[in-house]
C-alpha positions in Angstrom: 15.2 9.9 1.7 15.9 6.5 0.3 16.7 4.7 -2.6 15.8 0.9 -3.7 16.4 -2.1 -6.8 13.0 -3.1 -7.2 14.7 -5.4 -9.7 17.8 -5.4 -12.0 16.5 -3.8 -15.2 15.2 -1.0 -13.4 18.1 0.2 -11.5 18.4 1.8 -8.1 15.3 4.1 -7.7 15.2 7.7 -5.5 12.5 7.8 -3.6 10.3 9.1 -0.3 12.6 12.5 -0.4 11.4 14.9 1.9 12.9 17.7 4.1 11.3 19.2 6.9 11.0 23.4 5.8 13.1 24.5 9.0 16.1 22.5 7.4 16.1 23.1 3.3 17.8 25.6 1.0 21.4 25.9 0.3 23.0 27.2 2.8 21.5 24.1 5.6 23.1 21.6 2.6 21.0 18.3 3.9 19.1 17.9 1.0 22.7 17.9 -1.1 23.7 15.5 1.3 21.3 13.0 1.5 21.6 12.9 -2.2 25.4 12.4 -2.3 25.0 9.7 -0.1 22.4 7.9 -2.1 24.0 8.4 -5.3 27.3 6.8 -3.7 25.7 3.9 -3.0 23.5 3.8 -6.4 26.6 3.6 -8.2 27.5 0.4 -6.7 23.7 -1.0 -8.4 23.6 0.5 -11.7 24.9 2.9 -14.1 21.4 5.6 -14.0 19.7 6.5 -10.7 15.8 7.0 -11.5 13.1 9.4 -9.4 9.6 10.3 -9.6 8.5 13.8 -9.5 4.9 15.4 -9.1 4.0 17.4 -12.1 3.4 20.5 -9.8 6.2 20.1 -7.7 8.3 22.7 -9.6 10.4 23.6 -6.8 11.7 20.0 -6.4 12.0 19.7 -10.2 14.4 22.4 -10.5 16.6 20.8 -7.6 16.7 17.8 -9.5 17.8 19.4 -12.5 20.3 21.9 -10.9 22.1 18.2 -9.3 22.4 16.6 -12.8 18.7 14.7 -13.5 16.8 15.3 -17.0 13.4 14.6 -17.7 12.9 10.9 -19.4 9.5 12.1 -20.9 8.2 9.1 -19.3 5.0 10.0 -17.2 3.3 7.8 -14.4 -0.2 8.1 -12.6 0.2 10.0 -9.2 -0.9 6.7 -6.9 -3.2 9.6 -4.8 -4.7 11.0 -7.7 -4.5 9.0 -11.0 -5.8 12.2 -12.7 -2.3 13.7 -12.0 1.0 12.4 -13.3 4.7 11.8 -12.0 7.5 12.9 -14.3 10.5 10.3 -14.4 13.6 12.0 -14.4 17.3 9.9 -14.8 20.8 11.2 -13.7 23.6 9.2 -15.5 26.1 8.0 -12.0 
């Protein structure tokens, strides 16, 4: 997991967030770990911390939601396959 300003309007940015399968679900806790961590440190860069989500990753949608992140209703081309989108989602810090 990590988390970069690609420049000051944009505010801090979640991204690369992967968890090997041995080591999610909520009882391990890493995955709501990591993500306190990076949204300590995204407060100190901006007010909204921003992520990408594959349209099919429903699984990882519903994480993001259950920690706080809405849909934006903003869409981007997945950068694998441009015929398939990523949703932004925003979680107010």
């Amino acid at each position: 997991m990590g988390a970069f300003v690609p420049n000051p309007e944009a505010g801090p940015i979640l991204v690369g967030f992967y968890v090997a399968p041995e080591y999610r679900g909520r009882q391990a806790g890493l995955t709501d770990s990591l993500l306190s961590r990076i949204e300590d440190w995204a407060r100190t860069e901006g007010p909204q911390l921003t992520l990408h989500v594959h349209e099919d990753n429903t699984r990882a949608r519903k994480y993001y939601e259950r920690q706080g992140f809405k849909l934006t209703g903003q869409t981007v081309a997945y950068n694998l396959d441009p015929t398939r989108n990523e949703l932004e989602m925003g979680k107010q810090l």
